[in-house]
PLY file of the C-alpha trace (Angstrom):
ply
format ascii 1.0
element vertex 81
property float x
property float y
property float z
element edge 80
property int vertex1
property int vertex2
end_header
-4.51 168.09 84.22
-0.92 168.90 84.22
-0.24 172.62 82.90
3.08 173.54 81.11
4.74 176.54 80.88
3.88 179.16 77.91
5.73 178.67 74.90
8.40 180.67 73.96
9.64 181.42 70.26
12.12 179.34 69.07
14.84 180.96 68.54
14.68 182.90 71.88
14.59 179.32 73.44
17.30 178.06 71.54
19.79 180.72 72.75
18.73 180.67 76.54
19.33 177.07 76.59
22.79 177.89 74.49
23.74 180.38 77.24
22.78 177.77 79.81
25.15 175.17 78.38
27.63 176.66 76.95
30.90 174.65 76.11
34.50 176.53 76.86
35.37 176.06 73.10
39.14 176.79 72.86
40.11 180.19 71.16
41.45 179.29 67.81
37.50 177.72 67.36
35.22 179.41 65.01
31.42 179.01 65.59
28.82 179.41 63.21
25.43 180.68 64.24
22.16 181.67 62.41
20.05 185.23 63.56
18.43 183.19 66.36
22.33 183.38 68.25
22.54 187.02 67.54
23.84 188.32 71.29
26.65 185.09 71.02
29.17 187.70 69.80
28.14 190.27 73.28
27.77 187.40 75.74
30.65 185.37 74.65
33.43 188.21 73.75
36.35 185.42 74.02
34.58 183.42 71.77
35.18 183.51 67.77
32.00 183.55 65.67
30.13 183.98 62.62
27.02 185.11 61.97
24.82 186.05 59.15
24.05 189.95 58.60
20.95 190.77 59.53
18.99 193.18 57.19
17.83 196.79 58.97
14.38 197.94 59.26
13.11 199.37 56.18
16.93 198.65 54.38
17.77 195.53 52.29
20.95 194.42 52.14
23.51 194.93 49.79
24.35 192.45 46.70
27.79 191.93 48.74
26.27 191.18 52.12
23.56 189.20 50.61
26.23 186.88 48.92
28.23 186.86 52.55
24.99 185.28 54.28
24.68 182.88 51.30
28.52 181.74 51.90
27.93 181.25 55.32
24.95 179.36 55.24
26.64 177.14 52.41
29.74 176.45 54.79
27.16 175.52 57.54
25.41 172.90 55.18
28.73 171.61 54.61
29.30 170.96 58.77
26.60 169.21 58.78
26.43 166.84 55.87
0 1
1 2
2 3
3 4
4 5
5 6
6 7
7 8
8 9
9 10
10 11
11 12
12 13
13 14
14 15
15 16
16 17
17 18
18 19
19 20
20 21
21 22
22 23
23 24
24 25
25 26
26 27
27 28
28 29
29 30
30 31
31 32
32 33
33 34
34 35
35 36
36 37
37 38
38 39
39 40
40 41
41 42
42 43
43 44
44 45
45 46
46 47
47 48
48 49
49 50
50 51
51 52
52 53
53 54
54 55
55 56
56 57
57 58
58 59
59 60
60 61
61 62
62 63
63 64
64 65
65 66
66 67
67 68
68 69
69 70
70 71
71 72
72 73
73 74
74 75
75 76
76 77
77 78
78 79
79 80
């Protein structure tokens, strides 16, 4: 029987392999990631980004940063149409 390793969450395993294989994007390049890239902004400091704002514990978000995340994931379905 042939035994795999334990699953990890998605997200998690998305971002190691990310961090793995990371492309030197030039500068003037900005990425777009969802909450699963979270740590792309302290791992890659050189590196331009966007994420979404993630909500605190106990907090919602405001009406403004609620229609920021919507914006950004709208310009992401754009990409990759």
């Amino acid at each position: 029987m042939y035994k795999t390793k334990q699953k990890q969450r998605g997200r998690r395993h998305d971002y190691r392999i990310y961090k793995k294989n990371h492309p030197d994007l030039p500068t003037d390049i900005m990425s777009m990631y969802d909450l699963g890239f979270l740590d792309v902004e302290k791992d890659f400091l050189e590196q331009e980004s966007l994420l979404p704002i993630k909500k605190e514990k106990d907090h919602e978000l405001t009406e403004v940063l609620k229609e920021y995340n919507k914006n950004l994931q709208d310009k992401e379905v754009q990409n990759n149409e």
